[in-house]
ChimeraX commands (.cxc) that place a marker at each C-alpha (Angstrom):
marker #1 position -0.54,-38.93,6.94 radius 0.5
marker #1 position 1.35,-36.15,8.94 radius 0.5
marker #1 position 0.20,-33.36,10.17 radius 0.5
marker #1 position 2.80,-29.84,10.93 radius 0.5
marker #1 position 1.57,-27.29,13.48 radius 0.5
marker #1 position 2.60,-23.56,13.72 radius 0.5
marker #1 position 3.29,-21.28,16.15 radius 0.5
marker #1 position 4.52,-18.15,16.52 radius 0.5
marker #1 position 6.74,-17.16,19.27 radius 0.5
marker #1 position 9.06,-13.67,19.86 radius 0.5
marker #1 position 12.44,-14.57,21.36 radius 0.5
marker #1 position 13.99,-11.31,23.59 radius 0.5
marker #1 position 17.58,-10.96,24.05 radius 0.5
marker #1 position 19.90,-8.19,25.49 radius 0.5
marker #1 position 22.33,-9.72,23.23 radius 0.5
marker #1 position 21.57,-10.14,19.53 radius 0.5
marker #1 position 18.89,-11.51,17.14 radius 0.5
marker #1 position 20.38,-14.85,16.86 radius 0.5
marker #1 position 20.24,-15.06,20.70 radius 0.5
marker #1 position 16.88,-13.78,20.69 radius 0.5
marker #1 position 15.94,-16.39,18.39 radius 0.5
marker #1 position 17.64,-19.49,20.09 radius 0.5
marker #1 position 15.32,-18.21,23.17 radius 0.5
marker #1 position 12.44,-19.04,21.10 radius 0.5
marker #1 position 13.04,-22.10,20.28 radius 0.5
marker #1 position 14.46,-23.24,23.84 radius 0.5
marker #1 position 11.31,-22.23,25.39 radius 0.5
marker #1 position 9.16,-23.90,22.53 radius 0.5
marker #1 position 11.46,-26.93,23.09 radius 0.5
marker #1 position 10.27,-27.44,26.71 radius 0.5
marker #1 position 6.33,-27.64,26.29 radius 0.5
marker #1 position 6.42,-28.71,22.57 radius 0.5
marker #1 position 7.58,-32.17,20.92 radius 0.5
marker #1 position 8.94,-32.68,17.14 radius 0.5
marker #1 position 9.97,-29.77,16.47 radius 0.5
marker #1 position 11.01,-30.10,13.26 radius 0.5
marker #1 position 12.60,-26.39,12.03 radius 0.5
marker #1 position 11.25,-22.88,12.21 radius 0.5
marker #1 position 11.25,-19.76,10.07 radius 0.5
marker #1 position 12.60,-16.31,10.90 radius 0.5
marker #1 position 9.52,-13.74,10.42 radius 0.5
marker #1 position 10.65,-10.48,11.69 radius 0.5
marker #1 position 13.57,-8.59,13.29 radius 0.5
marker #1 position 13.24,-5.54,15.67 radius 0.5
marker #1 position 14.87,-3.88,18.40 radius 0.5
marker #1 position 14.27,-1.70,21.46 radius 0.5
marker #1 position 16.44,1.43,21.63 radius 0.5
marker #1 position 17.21,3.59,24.26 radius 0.5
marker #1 position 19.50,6.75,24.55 radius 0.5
marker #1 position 20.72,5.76,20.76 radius 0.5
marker #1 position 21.76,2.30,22.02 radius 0.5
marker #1 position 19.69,-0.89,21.43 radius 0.5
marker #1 position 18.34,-2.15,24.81 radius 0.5
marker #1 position 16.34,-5.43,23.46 radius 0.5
marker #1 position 16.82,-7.43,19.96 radius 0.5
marker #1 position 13.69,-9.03,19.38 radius 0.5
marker #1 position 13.11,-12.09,16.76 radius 0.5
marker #1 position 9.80,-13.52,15.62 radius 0.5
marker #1 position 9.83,-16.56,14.78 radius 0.5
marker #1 position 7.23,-19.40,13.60 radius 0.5
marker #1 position 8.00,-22.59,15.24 radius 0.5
marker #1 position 7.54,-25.73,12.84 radius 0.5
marker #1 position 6.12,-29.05,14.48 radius 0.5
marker #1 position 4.35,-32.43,13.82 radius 0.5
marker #1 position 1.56,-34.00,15.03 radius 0.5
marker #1 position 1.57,-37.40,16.29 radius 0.5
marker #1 position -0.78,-39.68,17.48 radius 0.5
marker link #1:1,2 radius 0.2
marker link #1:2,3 radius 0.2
marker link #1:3,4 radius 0.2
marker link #1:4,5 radius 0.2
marker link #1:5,6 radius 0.2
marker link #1:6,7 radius 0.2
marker link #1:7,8 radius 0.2
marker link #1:8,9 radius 0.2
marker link #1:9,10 radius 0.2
marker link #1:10,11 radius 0.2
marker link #1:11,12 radius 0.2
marker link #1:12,13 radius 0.2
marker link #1:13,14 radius 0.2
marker link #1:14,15 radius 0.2
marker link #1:15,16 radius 0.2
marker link #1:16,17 radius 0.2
marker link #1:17,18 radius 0.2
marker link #1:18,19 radius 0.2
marker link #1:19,20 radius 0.2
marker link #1:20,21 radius 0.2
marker link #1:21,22 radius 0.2
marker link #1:22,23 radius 0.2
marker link #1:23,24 radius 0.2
marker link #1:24,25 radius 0.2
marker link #1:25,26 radius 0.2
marker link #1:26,27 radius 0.2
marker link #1:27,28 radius 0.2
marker link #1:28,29 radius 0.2
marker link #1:29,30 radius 0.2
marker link #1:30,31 radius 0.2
marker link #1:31,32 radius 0.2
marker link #1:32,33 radius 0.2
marker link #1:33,34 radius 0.2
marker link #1:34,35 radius 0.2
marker link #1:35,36 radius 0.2
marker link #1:36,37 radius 0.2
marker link #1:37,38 radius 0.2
marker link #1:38,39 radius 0.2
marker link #1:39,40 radius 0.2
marker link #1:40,41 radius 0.2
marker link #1:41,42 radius 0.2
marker link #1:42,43 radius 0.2
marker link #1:43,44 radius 0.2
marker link #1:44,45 radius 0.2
marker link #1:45,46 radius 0.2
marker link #1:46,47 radius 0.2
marker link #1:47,48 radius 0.2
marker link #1:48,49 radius 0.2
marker link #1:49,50 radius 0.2
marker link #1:50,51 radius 0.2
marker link #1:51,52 radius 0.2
marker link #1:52,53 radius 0.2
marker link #1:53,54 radius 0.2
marker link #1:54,55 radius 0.2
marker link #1:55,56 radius 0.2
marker link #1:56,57 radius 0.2
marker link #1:57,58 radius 0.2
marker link #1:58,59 radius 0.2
marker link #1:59,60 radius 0.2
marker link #1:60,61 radius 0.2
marker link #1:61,62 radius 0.2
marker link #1:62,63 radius 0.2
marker link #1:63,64 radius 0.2
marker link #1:64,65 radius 0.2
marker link #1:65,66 radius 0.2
marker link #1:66,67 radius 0.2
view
């Protein structure tokens, strides 16, 4: 029987969402095993003087359990 664990995680990038996003899931990558896929929850950005500063990216971070 398997078992998938969640987490959520919010990627920051100076760059773009996608970046933001692939920040997640490198730093989930280094703790976590089987990591199997993960879902995009939310999108947001920091702005400053009219320009955005930080794209943020939640994200939920899909893994399984093994013995």
């Amino acid at each position: 029987m398997a078992v998938i664990k969640t987490i959520d995680l919010v990627g920051v990038s100076t760059e773009s969402w996608r970046d933001a996003a692939h920040k997640a899931l490198d730093e989930a990558t280094k703790t976590l095993r089987n990591v199997e896929g993960f879902d995009v929850l939310e999108s947001s950005a920091v702005v400053d003087d009219g320009v955005i500063s930080e794209y943020h990216t939640q994200v939920r971070i899909r893994f399984r359990i093994t013995r």
